[in-house]
MOPAC internal coordinates of N, CA, C and O (Angstrom, degrees):
PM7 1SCF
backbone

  N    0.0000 0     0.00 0     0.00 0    0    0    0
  C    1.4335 1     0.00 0     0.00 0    1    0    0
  C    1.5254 1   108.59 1     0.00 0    2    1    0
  O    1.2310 1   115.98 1   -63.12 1    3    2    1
  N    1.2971 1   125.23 1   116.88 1    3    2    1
  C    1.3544 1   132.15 1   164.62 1    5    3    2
  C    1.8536 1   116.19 1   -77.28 1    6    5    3
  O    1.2310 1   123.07 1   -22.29 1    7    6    5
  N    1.3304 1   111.73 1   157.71 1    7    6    5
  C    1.5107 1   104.38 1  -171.88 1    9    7    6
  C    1.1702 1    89.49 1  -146.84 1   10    9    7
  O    1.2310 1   114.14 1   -41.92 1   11   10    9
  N    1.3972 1   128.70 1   138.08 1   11   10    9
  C    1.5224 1   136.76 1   141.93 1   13   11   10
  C    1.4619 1   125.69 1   -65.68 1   14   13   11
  O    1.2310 1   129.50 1   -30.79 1   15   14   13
  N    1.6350 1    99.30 1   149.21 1   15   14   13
  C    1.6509 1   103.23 1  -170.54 1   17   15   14
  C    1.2242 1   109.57 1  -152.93 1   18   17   15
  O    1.2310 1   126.92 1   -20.19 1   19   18   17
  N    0.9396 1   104.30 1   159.81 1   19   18   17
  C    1.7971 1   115.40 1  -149.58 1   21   19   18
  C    1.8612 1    91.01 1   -86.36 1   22   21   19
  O    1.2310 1   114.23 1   -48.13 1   23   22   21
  N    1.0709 1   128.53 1   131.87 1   23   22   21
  C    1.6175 1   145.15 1   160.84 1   25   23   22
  C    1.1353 1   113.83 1  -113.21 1   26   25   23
  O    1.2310 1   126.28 1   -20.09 1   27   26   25
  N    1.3447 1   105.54 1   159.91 1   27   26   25
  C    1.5425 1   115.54 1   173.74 1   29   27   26
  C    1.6746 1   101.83 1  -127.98 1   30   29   27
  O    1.2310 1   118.84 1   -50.19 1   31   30   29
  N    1.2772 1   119.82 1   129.81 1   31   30   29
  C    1.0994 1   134.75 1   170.03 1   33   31   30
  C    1.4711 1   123.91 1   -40.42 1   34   33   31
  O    1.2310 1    96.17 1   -70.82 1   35   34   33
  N    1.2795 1   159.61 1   109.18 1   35   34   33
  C    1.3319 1   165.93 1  -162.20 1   37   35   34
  C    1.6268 1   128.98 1  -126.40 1   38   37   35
  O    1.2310 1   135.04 1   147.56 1   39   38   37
  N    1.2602 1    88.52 1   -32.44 1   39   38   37
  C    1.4282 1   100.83 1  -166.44 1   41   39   38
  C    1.8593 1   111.45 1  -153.41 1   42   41   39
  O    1.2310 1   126.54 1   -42.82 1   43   42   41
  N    1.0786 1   105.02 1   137.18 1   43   42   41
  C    1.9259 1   100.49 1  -175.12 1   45   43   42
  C    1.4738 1   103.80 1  -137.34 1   46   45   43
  O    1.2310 1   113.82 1   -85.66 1   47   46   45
  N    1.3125 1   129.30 1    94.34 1   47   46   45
  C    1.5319 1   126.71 1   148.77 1   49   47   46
  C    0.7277 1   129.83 1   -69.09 1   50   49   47
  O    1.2310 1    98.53 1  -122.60 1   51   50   49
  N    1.7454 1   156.10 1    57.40 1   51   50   49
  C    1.4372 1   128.46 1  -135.27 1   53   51   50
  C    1.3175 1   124.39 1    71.17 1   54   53   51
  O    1.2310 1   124.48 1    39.46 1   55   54   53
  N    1.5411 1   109.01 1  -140.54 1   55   54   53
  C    1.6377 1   134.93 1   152.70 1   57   55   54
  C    1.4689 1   112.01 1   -43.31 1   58   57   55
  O    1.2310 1   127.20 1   130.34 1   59   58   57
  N    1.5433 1   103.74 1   -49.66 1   59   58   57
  C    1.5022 1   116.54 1  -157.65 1   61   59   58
  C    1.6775 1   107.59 1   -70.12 1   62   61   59
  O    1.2310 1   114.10 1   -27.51 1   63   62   61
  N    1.4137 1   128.77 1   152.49 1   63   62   61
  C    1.2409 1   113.49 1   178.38 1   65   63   62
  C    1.7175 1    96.17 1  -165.68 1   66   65   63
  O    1.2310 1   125.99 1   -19.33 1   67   66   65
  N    1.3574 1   106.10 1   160.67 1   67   66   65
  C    1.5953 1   112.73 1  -170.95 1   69   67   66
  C    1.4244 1    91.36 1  -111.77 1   70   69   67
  O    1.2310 1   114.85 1   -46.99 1   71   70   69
  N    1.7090 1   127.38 1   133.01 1   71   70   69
  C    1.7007 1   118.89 1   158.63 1   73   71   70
  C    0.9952 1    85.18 1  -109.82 1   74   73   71
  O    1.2310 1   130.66 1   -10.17 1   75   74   73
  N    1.8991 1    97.03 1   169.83 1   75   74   73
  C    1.2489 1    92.07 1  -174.11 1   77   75   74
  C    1.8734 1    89.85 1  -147.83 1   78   77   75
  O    1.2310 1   109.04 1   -39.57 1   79   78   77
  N    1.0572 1   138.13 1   140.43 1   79   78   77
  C    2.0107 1   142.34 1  -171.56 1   81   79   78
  C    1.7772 1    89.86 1  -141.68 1   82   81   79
  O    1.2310 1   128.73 1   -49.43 1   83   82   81
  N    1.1099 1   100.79 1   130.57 1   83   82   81
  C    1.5026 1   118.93 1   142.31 1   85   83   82
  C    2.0394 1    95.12 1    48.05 1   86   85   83
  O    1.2310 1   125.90 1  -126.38 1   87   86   85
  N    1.3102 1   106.26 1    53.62 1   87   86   85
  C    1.6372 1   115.68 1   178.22 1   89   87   86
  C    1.7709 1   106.65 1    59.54 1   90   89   87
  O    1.2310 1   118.78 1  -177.91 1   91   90   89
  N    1.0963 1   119.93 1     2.09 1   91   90   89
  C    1.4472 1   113.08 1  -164.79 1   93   91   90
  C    1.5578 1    98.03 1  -109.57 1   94   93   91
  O    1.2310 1   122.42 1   -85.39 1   95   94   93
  N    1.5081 1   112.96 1    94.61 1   95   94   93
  C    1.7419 1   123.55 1   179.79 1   97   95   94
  C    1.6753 1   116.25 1   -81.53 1   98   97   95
  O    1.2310 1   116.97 1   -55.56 1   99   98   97
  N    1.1058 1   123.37 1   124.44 1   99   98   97
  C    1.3915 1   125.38 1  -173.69 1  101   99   98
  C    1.9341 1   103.24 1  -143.35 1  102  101   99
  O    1.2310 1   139.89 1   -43.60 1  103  102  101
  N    1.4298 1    79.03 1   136.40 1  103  102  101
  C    1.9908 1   103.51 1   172.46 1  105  103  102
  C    1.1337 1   114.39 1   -35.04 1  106  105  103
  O    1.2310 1   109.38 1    -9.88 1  107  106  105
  N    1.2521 1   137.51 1   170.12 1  107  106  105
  C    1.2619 1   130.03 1   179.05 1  109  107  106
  C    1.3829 1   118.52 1   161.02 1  110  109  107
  O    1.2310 1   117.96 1   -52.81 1  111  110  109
  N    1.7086 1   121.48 1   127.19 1  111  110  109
  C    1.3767 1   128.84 1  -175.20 1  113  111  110
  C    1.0116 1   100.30 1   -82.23 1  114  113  111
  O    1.2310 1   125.31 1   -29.43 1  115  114  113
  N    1.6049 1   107.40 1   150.57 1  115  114  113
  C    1.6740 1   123.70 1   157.26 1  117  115  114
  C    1.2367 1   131.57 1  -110.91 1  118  117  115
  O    1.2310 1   128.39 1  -162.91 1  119  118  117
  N    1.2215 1   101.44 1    17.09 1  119  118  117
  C    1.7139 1   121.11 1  -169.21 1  121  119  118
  C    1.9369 1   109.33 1   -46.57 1  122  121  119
  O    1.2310 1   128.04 1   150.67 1  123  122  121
  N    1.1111 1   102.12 1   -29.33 1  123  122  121
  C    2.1469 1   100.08 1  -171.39 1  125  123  122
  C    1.1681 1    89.75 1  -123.80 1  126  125  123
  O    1.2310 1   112.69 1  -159.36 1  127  126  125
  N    2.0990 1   131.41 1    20.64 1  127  126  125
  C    1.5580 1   104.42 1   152.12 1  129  127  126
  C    1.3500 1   104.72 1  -117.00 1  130  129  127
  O    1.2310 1   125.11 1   -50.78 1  131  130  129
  N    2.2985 1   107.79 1   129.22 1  131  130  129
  C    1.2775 1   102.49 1  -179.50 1  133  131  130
  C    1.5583 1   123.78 1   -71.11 1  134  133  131
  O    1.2310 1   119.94 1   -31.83 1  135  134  133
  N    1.1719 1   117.71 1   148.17 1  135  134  133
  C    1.7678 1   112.46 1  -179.94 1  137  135  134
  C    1.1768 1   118.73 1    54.43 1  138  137  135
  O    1.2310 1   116.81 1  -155.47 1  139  138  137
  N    1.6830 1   123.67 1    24.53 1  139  138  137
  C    1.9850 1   122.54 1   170.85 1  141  139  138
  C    1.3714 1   116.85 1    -7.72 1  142  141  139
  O    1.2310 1    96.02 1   -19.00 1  143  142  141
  N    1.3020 1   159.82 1   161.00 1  143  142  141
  C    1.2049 1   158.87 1   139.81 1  145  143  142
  C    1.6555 1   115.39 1  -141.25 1  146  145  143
  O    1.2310 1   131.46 1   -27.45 1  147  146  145
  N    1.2923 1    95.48 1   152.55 1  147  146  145
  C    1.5746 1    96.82 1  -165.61 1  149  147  146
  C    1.4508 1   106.89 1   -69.57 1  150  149  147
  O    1.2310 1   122.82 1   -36.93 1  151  150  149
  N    1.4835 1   112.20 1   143.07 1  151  150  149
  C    1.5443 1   118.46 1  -178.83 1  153  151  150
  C    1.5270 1    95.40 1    90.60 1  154  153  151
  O    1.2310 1   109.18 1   171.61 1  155  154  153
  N    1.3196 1   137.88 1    -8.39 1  155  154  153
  C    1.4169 1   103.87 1   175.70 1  157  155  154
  C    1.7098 1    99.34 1  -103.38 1  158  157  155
  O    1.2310 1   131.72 1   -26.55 1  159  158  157
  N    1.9283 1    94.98 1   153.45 1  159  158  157
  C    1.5170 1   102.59 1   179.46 1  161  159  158
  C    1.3329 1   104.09 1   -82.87 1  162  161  159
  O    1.2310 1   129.79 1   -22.75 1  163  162  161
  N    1.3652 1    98.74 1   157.25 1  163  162  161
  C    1.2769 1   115.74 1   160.28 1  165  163  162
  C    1.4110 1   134.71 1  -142.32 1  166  165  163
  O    1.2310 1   107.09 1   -31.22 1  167  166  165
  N    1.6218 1   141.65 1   148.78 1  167  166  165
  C    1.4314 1   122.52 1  -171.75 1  169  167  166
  C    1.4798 1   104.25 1   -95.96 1  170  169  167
  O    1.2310 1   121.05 1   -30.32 1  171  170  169
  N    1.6080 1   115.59 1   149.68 1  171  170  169
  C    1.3094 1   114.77 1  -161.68 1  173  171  170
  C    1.3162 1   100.13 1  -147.58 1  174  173  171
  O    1.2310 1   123.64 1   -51.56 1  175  174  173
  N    1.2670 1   110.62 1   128.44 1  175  174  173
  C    1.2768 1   114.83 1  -178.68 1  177  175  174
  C    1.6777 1   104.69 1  -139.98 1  178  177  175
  O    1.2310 1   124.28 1   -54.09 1  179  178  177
  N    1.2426 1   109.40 1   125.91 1  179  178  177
  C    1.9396 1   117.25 1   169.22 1  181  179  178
  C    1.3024 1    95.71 1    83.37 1  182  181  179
  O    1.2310 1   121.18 1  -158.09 1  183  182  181
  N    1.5705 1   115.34 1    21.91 1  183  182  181
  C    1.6992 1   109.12 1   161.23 1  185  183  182
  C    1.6205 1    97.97 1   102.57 1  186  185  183
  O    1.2310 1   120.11 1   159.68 1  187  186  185
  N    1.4317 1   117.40 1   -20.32 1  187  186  185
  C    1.4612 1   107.78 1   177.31 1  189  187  186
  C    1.3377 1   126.17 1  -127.15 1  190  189  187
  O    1.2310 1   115.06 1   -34.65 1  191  190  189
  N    1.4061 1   126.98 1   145.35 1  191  190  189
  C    1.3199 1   120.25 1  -162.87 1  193  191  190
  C    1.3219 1   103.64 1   -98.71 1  194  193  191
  O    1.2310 1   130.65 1   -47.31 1  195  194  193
  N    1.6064 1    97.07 1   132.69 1  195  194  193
  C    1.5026 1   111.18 1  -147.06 1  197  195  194
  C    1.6227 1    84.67 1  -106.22 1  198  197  195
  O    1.2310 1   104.60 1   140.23 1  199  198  197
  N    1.4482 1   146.05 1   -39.77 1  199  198  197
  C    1.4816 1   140.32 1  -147.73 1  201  199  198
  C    1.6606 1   105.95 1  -162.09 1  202  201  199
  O    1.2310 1   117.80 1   -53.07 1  203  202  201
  N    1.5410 1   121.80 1   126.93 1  203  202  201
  C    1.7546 1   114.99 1   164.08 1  205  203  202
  C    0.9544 1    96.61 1   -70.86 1  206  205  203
  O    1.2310 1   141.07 1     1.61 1  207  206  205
  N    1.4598 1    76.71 1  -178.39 1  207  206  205
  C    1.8029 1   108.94 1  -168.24 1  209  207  206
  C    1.1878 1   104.85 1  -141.08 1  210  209  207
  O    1.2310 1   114.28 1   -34.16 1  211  210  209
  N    1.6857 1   128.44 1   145.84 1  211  210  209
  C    1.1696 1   106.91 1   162.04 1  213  211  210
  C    1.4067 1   135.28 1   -85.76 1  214  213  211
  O    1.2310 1   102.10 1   -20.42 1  215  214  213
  N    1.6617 1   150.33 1   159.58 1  215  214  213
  C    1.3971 1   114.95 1  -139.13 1  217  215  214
  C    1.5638 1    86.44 1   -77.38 1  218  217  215
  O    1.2310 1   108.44 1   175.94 1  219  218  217
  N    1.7744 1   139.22 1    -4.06 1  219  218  217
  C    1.3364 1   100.20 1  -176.03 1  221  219  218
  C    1.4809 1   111.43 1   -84.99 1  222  221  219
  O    1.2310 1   111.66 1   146.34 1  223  222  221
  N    1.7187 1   133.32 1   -33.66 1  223  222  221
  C    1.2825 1   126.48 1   128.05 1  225  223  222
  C    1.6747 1   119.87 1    20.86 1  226  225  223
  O    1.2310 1   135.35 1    96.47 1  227  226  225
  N    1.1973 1    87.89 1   -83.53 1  227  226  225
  C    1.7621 1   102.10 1  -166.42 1  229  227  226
  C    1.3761 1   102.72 1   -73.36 1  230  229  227
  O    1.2310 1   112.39 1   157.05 1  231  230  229
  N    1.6285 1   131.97 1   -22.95 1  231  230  229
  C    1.3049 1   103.09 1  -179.51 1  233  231  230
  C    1.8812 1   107.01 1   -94.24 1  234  233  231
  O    1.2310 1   131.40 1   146.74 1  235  234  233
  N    1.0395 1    95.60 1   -33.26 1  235  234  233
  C    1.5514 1    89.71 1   175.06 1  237  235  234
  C    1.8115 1   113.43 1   -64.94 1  238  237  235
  O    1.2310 1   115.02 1   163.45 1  239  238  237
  N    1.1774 1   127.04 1   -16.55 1  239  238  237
  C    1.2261 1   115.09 1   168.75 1  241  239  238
  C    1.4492 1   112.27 1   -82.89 1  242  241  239
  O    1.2310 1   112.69 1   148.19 1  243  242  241
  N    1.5368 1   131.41 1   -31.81 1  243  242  241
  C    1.3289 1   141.74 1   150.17 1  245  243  242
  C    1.1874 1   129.81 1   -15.90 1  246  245  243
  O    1.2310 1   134.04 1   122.26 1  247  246  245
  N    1.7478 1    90.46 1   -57.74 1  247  246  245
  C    1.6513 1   105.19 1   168.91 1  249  247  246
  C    1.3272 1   123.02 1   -80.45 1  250  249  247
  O    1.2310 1   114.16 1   141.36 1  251  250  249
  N    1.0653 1   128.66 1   -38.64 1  251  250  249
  C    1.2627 1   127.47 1   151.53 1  253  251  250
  C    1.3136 1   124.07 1   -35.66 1  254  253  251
  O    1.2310 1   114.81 1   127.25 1  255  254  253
  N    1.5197 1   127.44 1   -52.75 1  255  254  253
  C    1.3964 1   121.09 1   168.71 1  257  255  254
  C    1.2697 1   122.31 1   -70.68 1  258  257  255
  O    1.2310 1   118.96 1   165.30 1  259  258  257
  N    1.3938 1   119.58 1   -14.70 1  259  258  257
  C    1.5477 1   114.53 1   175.52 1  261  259  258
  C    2.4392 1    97.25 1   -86.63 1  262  261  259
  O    1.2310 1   140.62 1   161.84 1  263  262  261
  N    0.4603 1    77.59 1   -18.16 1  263  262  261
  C    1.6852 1    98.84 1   178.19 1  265  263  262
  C    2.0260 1   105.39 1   -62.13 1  266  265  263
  O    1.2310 1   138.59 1   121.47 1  267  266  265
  N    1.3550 1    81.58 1   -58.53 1  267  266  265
  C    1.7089 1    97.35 1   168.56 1  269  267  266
  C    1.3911 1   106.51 1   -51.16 1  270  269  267
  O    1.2310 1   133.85 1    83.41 1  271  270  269
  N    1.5868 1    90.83 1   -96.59 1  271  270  269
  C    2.0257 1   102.61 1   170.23 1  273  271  270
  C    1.1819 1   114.54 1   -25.78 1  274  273  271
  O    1.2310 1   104.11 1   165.50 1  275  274  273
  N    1.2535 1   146.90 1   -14.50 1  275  274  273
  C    1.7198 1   125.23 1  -179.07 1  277  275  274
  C    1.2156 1    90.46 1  -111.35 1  278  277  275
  O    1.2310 1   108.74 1   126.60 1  279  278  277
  N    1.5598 1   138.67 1   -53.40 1  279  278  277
  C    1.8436 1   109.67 1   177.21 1  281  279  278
  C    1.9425 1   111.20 1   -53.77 1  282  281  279
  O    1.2310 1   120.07 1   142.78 1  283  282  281
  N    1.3444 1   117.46 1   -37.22 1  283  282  281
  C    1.4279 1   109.45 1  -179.36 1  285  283  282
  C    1.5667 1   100.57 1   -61.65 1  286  285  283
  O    1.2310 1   102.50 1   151.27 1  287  286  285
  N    1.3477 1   149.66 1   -28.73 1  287  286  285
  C    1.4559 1   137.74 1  -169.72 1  289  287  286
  C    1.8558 1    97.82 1   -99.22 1  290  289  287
  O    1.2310 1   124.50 1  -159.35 1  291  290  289
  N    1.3263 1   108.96 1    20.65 1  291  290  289
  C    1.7432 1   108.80 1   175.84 1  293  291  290
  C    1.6204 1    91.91 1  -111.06 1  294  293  291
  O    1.2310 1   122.55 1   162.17 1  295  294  293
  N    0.8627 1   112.71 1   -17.83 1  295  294  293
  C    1.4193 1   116.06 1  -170.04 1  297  295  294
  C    1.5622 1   123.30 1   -63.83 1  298  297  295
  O    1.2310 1   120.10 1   180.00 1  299  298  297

């Protein structure tokens, strides 16, 4: 099962791009976002960011996944 997750934009080579959530920076295409710019979120799933977000979007889904991760590490 693959899952999408909310990134924040950091870095733009091209295609190529760094997100970055909660200190944890990962690779990432931009191929289906028009005009990327640094600081905007985006959801990314299979390495590429498929849709923005707006940053309140992205932080409430943020929190939600850190929400996840701490009942999964009670477990």
């Amino acid at each position: 099962m693959c899952l999408a997750v909310p990134l924040q934009i950091t870095e733009i080579h091209g295609a190529d791009a760094v997100g970055e959530r909660d200190g944890i920076r990962r690779k990432i295409r931009l191929d289906f976002i028009k005009n990327p710019q640094v600081g905007e979120y985006v959801i990314v799933h299979a390495g590429f960011a498929i849709e923005r977000l707006s940053p309140e979007q992205a932080l409430e889904n943020m929190a939600a996944a850190r929400e996840v991760e701490n009942a999964l590490r009670e477990l």
